[in-house]
C-alpha positions as CSV (number, residue, x, y, z in Angstrom):
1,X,3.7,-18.1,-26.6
2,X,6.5,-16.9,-24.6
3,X,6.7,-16.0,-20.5
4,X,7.8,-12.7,-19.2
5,X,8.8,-12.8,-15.9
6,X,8.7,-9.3,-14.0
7,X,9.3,-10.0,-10.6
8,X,12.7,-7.6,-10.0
9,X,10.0,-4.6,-11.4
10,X,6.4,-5.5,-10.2
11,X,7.3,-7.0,-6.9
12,X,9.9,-3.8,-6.2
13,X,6.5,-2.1,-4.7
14,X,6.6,-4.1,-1.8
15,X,10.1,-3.3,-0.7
16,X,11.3,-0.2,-2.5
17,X,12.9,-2.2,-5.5
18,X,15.9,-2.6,-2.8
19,X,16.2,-7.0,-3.8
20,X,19.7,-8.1,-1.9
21,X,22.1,-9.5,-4.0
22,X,22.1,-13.3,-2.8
23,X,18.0,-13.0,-3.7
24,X,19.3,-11.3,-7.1
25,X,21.8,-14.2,-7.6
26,X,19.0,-16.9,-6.9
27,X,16.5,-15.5,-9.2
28,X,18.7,-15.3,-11.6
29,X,19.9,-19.0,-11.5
30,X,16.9,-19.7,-11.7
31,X,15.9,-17.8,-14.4
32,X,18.7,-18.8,-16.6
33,X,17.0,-23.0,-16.1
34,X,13.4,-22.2,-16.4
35,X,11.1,-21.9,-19.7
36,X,10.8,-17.9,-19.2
37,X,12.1,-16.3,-22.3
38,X,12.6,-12.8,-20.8
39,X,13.4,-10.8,-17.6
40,X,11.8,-7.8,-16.7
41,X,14.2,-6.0,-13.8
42,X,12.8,-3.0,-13.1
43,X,12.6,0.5,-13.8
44,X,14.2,3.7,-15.8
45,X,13.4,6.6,-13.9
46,X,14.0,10.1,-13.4
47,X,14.9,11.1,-10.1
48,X,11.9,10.9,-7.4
49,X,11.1,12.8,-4.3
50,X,10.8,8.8,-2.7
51,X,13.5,6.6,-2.4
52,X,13.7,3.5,-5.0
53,X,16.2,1.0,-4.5
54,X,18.8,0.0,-7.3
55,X,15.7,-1.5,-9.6
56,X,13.9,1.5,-9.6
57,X,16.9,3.2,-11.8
58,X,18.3,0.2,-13.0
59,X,21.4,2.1,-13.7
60,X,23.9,1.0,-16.3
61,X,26.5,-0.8,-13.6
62,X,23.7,-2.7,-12.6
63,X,22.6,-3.8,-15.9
64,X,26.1,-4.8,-16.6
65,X,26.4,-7.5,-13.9
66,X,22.6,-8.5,-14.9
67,X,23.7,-9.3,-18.6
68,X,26.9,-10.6,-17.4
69,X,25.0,-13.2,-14.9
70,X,21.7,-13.8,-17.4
71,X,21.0,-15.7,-20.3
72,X,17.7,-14.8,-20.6
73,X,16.5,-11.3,-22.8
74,X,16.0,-8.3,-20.7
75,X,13.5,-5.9,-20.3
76,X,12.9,-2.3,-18.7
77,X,9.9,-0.2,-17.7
78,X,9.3,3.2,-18.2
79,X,6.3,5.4,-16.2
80,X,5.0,6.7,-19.4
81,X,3.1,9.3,-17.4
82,X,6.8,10.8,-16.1
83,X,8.7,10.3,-19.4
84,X,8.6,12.6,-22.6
85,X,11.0,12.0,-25.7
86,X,13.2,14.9,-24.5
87,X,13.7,12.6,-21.5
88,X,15.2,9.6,-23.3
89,X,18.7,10.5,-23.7
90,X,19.1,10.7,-19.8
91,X,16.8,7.8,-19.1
92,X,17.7,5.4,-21.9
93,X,20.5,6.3,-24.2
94,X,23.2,5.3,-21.5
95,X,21.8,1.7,-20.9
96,X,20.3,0.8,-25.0
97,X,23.1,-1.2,-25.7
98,X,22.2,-3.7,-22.6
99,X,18.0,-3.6,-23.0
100,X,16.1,-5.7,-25.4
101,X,13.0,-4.3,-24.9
102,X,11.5,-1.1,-23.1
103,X,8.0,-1.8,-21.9
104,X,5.8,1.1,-21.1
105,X,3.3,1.3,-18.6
106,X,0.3,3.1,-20.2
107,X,-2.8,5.0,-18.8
108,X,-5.4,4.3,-22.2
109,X,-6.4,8.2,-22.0
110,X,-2.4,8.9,-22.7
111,X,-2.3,6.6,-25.8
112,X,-1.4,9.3,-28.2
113,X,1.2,10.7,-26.6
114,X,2.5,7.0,-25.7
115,X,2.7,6.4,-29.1
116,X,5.2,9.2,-29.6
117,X,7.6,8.0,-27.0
118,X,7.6,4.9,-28.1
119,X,8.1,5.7,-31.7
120,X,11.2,7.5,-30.5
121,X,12.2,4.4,-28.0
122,X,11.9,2.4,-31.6
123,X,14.4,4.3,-33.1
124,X,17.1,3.8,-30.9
125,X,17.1,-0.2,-32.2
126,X,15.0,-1.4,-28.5
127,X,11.6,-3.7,-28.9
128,X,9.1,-1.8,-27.7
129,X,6.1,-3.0,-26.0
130,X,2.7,-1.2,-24.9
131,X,1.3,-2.2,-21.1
132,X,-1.7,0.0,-21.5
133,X,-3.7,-0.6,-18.5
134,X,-7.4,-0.7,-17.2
135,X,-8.3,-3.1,-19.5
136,X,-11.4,-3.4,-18.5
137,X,-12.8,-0.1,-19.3
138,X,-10.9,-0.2,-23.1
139,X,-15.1,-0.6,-24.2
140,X,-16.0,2.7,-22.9
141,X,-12.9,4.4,-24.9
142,X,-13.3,5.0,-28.4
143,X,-10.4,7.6,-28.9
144,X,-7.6,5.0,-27.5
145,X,-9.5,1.9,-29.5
146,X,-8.9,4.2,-32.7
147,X,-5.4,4.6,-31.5
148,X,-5.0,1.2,-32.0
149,X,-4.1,0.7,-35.4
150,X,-1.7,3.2,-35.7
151,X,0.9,0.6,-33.9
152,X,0.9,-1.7,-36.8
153,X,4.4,-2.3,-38.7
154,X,6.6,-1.1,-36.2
155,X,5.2,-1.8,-32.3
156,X,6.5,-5.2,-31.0
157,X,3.7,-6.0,-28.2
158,X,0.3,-4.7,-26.8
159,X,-0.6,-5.7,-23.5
160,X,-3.5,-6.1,-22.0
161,X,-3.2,-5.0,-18.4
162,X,-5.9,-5.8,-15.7
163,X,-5.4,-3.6,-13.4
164,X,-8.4,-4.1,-11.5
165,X,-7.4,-7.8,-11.1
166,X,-11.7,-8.0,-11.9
167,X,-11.8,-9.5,-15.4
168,X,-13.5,-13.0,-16.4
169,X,-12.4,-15.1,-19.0
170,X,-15.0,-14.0,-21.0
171,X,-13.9,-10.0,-20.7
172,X,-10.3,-11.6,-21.6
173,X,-12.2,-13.0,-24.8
174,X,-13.7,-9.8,-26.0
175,X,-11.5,-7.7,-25.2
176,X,-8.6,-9.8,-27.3
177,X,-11.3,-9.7,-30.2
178,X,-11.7,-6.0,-29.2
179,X,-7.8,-5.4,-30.3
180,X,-6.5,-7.6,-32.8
181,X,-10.0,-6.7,-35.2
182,X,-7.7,-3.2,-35.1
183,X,-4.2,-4.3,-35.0
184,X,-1.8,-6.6,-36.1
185,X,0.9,-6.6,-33.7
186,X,1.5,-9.4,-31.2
187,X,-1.0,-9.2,-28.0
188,X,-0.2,-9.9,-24.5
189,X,-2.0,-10.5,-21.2
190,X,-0.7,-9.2,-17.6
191,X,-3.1,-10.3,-15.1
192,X,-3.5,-9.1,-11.2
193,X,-4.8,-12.0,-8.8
194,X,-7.4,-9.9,-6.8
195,X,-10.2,-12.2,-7.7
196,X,-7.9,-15.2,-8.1
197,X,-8.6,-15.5,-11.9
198,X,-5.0,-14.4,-13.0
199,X,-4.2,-18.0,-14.0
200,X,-7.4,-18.5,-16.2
201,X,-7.4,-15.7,-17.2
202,X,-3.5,-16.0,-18.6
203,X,-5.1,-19.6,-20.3
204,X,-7.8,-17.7,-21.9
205,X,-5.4,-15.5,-23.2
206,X,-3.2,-17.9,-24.4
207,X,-6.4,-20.0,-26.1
208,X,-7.1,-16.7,-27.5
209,X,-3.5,-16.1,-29.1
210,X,-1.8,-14.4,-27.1
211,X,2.1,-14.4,-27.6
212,X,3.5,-12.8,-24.5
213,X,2.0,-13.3,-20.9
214,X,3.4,-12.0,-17.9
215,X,4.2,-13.5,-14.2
216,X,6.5,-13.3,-11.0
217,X,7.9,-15.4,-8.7
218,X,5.1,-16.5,-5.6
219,X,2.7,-13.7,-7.6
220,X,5.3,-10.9,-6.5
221,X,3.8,-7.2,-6.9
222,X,1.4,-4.5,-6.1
223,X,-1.6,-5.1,-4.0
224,X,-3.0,-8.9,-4.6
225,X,-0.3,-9.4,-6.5
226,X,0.1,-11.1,-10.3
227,X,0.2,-14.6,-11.5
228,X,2.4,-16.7,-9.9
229,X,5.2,-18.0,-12.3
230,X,5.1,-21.5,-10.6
231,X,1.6,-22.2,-11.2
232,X,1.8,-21.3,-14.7
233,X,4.6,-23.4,-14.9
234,X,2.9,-26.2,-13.2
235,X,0.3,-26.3,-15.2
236,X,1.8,-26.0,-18.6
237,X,4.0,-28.8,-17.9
238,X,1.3,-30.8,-18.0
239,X,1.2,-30.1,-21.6
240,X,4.6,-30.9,-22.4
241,X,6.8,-28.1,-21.5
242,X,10.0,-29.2,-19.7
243,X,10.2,-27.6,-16.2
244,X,13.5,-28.0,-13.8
245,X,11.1,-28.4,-10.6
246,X,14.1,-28.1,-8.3
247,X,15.3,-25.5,-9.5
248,X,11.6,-23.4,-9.6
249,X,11.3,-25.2,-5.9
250,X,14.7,-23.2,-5.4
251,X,13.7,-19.5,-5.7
252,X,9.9,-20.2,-4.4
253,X,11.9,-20.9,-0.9
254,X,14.2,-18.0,-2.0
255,X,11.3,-15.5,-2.1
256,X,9.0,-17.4,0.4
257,X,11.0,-14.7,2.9
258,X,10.3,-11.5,1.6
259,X,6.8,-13.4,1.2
260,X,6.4,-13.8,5.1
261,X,8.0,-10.2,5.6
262,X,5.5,-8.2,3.3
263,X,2.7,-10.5,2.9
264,X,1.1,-9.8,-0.5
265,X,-1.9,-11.5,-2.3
266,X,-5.3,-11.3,-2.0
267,X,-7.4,-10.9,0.7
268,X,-11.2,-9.6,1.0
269,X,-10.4,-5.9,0.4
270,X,-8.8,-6.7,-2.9
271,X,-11.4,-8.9,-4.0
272,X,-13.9,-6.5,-3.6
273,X,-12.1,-3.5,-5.2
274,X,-11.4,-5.8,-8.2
275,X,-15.0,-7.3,-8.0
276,X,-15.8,-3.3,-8.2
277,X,-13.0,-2.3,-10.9
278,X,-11.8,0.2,-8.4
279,X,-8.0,1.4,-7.9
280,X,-5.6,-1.4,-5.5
281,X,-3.1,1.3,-5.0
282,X,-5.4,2.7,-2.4
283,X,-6.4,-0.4,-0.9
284,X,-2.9,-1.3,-0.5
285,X,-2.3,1.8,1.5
286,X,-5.4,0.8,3.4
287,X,-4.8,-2.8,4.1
288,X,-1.0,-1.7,5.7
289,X,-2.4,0.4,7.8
290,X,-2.6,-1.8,11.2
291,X,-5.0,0.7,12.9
292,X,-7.9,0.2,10.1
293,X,-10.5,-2.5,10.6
294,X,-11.9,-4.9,7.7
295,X,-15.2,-3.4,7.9
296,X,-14.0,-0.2,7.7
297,X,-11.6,-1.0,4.4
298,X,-15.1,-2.4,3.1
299,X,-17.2,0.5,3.8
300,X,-14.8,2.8,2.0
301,X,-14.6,0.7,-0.8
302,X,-18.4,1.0,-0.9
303,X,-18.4,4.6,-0.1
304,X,-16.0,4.9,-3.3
305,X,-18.2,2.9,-5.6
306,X,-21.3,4.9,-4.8
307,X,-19.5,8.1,-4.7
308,X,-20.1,9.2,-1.6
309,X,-18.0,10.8,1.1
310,X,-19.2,9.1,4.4
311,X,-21.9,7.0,6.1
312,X,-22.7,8.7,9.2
313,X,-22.6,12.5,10.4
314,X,-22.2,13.2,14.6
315,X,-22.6,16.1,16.6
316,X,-19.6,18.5,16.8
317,X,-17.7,18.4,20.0
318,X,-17.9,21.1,22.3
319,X,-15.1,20.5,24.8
320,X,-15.0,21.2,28.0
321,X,-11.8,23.4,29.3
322,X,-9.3,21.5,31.3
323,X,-6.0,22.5,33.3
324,X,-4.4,18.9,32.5
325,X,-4.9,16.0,29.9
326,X,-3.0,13.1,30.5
327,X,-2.6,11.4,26.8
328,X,-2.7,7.4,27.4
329,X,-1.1,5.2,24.3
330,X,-1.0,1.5,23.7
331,X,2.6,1.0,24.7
332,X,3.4,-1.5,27.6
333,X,5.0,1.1,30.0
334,X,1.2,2.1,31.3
335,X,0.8,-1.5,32.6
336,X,4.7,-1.3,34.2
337,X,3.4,1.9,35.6
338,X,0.1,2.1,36.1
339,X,-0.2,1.9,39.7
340,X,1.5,5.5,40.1
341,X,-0.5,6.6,36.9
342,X,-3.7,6.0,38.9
343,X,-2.9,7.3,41.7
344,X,-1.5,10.7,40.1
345,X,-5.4,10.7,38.7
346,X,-6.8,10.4,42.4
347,X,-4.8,13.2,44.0
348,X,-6.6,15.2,41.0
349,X,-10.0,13.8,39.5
350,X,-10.0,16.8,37.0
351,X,-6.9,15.2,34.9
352,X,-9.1,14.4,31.4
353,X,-8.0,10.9,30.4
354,X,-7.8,10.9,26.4
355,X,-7.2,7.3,25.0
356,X,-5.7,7.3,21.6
357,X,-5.8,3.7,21.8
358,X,-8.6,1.7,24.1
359,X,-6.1,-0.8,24.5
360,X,-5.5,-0.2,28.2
361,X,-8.4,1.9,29.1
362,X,-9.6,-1.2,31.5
363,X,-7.1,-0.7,33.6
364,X,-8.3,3.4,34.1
365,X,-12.0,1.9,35.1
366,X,-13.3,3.0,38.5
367,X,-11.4,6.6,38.3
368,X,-13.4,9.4,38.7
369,X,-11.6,11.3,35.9
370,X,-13.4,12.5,32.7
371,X,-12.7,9.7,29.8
372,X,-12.3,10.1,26.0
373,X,-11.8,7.8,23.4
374,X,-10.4,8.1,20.5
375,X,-12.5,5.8,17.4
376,X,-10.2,5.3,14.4
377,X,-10.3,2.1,12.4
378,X,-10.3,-0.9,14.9
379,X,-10.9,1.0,17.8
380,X,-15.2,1.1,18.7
381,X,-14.5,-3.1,18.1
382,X,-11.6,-3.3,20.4
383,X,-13.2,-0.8,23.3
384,X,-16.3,-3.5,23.1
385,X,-13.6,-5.9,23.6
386,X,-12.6,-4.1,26.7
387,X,-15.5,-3.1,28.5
388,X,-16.8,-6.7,27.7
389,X,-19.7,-5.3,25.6
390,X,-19.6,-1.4,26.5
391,X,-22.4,-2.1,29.5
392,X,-20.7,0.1,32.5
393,X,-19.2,2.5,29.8
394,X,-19.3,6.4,31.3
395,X,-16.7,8.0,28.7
396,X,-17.0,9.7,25.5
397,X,-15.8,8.9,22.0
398,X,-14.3,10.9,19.4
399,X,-13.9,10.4,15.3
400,X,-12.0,12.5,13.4
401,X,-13.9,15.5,11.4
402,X,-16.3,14.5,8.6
403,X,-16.0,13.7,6.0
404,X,-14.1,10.8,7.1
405,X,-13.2,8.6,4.0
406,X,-12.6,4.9,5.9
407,X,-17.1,5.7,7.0
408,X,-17.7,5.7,10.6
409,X,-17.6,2.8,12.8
410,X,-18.9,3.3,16.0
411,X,-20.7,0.7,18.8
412,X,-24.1,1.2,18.8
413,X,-24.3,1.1,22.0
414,X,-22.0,4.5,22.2
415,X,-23.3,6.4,19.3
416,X,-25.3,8.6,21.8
417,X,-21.6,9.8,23.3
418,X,-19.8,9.9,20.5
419,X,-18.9,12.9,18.3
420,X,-16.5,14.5,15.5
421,X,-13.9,17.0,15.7
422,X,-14.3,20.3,13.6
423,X,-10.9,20.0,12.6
424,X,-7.2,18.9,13.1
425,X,-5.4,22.4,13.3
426,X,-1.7,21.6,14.6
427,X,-0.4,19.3,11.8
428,X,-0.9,19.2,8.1
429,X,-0.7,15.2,7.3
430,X,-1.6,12.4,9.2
431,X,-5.0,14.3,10.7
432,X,-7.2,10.9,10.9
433,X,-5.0,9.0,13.4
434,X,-5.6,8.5,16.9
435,X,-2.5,10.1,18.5
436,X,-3.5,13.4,16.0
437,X,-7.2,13.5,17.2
438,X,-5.9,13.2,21.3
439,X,-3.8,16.1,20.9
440,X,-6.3,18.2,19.1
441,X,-8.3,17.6,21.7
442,X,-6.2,18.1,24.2
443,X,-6.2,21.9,22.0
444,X,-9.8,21.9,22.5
445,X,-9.7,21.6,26.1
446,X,-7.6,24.4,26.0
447,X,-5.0,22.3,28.2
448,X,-2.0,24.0,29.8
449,X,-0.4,20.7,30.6
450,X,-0.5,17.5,28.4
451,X,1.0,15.1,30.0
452,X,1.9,11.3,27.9
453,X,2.1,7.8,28.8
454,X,2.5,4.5,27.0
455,X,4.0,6.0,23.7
456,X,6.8,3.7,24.2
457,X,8.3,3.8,20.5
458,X,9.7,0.3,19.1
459,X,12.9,-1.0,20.8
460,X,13.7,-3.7,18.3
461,X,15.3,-3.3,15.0
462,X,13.6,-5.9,13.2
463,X,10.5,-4.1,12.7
464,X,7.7,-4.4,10.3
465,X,7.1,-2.3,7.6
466,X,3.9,-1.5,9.8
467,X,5.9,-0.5,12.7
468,X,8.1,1.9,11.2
469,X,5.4,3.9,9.3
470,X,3.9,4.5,12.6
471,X,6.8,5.6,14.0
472,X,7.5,7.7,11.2
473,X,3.7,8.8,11.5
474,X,4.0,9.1,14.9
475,X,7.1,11.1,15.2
476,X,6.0,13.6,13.1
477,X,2.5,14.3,14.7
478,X,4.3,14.9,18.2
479,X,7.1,17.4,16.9
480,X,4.0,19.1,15.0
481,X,2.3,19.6,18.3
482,X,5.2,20.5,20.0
483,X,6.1,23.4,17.9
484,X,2.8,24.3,18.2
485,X,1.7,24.5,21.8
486,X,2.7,26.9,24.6
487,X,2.3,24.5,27.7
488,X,3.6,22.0,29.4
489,X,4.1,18.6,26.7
490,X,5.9,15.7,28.5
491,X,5.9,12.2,28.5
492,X,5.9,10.4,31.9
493,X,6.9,7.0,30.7
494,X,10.5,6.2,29.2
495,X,10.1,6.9,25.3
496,X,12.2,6.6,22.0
497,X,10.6,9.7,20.5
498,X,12.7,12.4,19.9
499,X,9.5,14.8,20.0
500,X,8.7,14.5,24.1
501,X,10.1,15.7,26.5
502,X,10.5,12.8,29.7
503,X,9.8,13.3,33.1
504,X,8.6,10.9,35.3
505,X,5.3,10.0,36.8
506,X,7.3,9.0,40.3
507,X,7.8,13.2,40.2
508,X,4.1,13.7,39.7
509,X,2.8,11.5,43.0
């Protein structure tokens, strides 16, 4: 049995593939003392429309230095789904003579057409090796099972990829069985860590007699993440093989780091989309996303396994014209300033409040202004949080239009003034967050002033990968808006977004 460590590759989809070189160099070290018999460093690509760091290409220079630094075999990956054979001269001919093996990752219905490119990856005197994922729907697919045999005498590896991160030892049995009854070739095992089986399940593998298994360093990569290389190593120690410990204990604190900065491994979201064999990608999207609530995450994932597009349907709303919205964020500039923010709303109780984010809103209580709320993700939880259980609440809610794919989650002691946008008109992405639905309905109130405060932006530079998504997000749904609409759009707090315009709330009182 030998260890494939793919940490550089898999766990690049936390941080672009952009690993700093003194990480590089520590890994490295590291892999050059441990019982790992080959390094999987990232990617051959053709150019994307997203930014990848240096082991998304893997370009030649950088394969150099790897080979020049490693003792360990060295593998690359190739997206089978964005590669042809006409592609391999600019993808692989430049880098063959430093790769020992190209593994391809493998969607079953593309099996035929895998088998091609790899044939062609063969010639060029480079191991090739199959990752054909979903391994737990393999059953249910005759025409890549009959596929199967036609890798015999020439393919170097098969492996079985749980992409779900839902299989039992048992589905790792059969599914073994399943394959080598049709080929010969050696099998592998690459197991996600959603339901926290990806170390039995790498032992059953291994019982069963598998040859390659895969892992990364603190379970580095997508979603919940893989098998973590030092608890395999851990526990086949026991059995006899030899293990540097300091030197493992050496790049665990190495990539303990990036660990703290990006956070992966399982959680209750993953568990359920691998309890459910449904896609992680999305969840991943999902569970970075600070504005969306557990329950909601969980009521999509149920909404996707019963194939259907929402739980709850609510009355359209019908706004109400109004001469002046003022636009209230979450930012800390509406407690610096709120007595002048209150007092621009008494000289004129007609000034519609719109919270995109209830954060504040007790501080607006008492005013005789109209009140919206905006309900994405946390929100209904957080305005119970607020108004101490909803009890003396007079405003009215908003969601974003239905169908909305995270369900509904709304108080129940609101849900008689609470209702959906028809639409989002003024921007083209971004159309189920909070700051998009208080601008659309500051368009629906067919406002001639909308006026902002507490969309402060982030002053640090340090941020979270969190952080500057929503800035990014939240950047572009302002200049959308602004290009848009004819009136008045200013900010009366400071701000760091480029998109509003400031003038101050001192002006206004």
């Amino acid at each position: 049995m030998k260890i494939l460590d793919c940490t550089l590759r898999d766990g690049g989809y936390y941080n672009d593939w952009d690993f700093d070189p003194r990480t590089v160099e520590c890994y490295l070290t590291a892999m050059n003392r441990l019982p790992v018999d080959m390094i999987e460093v990232g990617y051959r690509s053709l150019p994307s429309k997203n930014y990848m760091g240096r082991f998304g290409y893997s370009p030649r220079f950088e394969l150099v230095r790897l080979r020049e630094q490693s003792k360990k075999r060295i593998a690359v990956m190739l997206n089978e789904k964005d590669i042809r054979v006409e592609d391999l001269p600019t993808v692989l001919d430049s880098v063959a003579d430093l790769v020992d093996m190209v593994r391809m990752a493998i969607a079953p219905d593309n099996m035929a057409r895998a088998i091609e490119l790899g044939r062609a990856i063969k010639e060029r005197g480079i191991a090739v090796a199959f990752n054909v994922m979903y391994m737990s729907k393999w059953h249910e697919m005759p025409a890549f099972l009959e596929l199967l045999p036609e890798l015999n005498g020439w393919a170097d590896c098969i492996n079985m990829v749980d992409s779900f991160g839902g299989v039992t030892p048992d589905d790792v049995r059969r599914t073994f069985a399943m394959v080598r009854e049709r080929t010969t070739i050696p099998i592998g095992f690459h197991g996600h860590n959603n339901l926290e089986l990806a170390l039995i399940n790498t032992l059953t593998a291994i019982e069963c007699g598998a040859e390659w298994v895969d892992a990364t360093v603190l379970g580095m990569g997508r979603g919940a993440g893989n098998l973590k290389l030092e608890l395999l190593l851990a526990y086949l120690n026991k059995g006899g093989l030899e293990v540097d410990f300091n030197m493992l204990g050496e790049v665990v604190r190495c990539f303990s780091t990036l660990h703290v900065r990006y956070g992966w491994g399982t959680g209750l979201p993953y568990m359920l989309s691998g309890a459910n064999s449904l896609p992680q990608k999305e969840v991943m999207a999902w569970v970075n996303n600070r504005l969306l609530s557990l329950n909601s995450i969980i009521r999509a994932l149920d909404n996707k396994r019963q194939n259907i597009e929402d739980n709850d349907k609510f009355p359209e709303w019908h706004a109400e014209s109004a001469e002046r919205v003022l636009i209230v964020g979450g930012g800390q500039r509406v407690v610096e300033h709120i007595d002048s923010v209150r007092e621009m709303l008494k000289a004129d109780p007609k000034i519609v409040v719109v919270h995109s984010s209830s954060r504040h809103a007790k501080l607006f209580k008492g005013l005789e202004n109209p009140q919206i709320f905006c309900l994405v993700g946390d929100e209904g939880h957080r305005m119970e949080r607020v108004f101490e259980g909803l009890g003396d609440f007079r405003g009215r809610c908003i969601l974003p239009p239905y169908p909305r794919k995270m369900g509904t989650d709304v108080p129940a002691s609101v849900v008689d003034k609470t209702f959906e946008l028809h639409a989002v008109t003024f921007t083209d992405q971004f159309r189920d967050s909070c700051t998009a639905m208080a601008l659309q309905a500051a368009f629906e109130m067919s406002a001639r002033s909308v006026m902002v405060v507490g969309y402060d932006g982030y002053t640090d530079m340090l941020l979270t990968q969190r952080e500057r998504d929503l800035t990014t997000e939240n950047e572009y749904i302002l200049a959308a808006f602004d290009r848009a609409f004819e009136g008045e759009f200013v900010s009366l707090t400071p701000t760091l977004y480029n998109a509003l315009r400031v003038d101050s709330i001192y002006h206004r009182i």
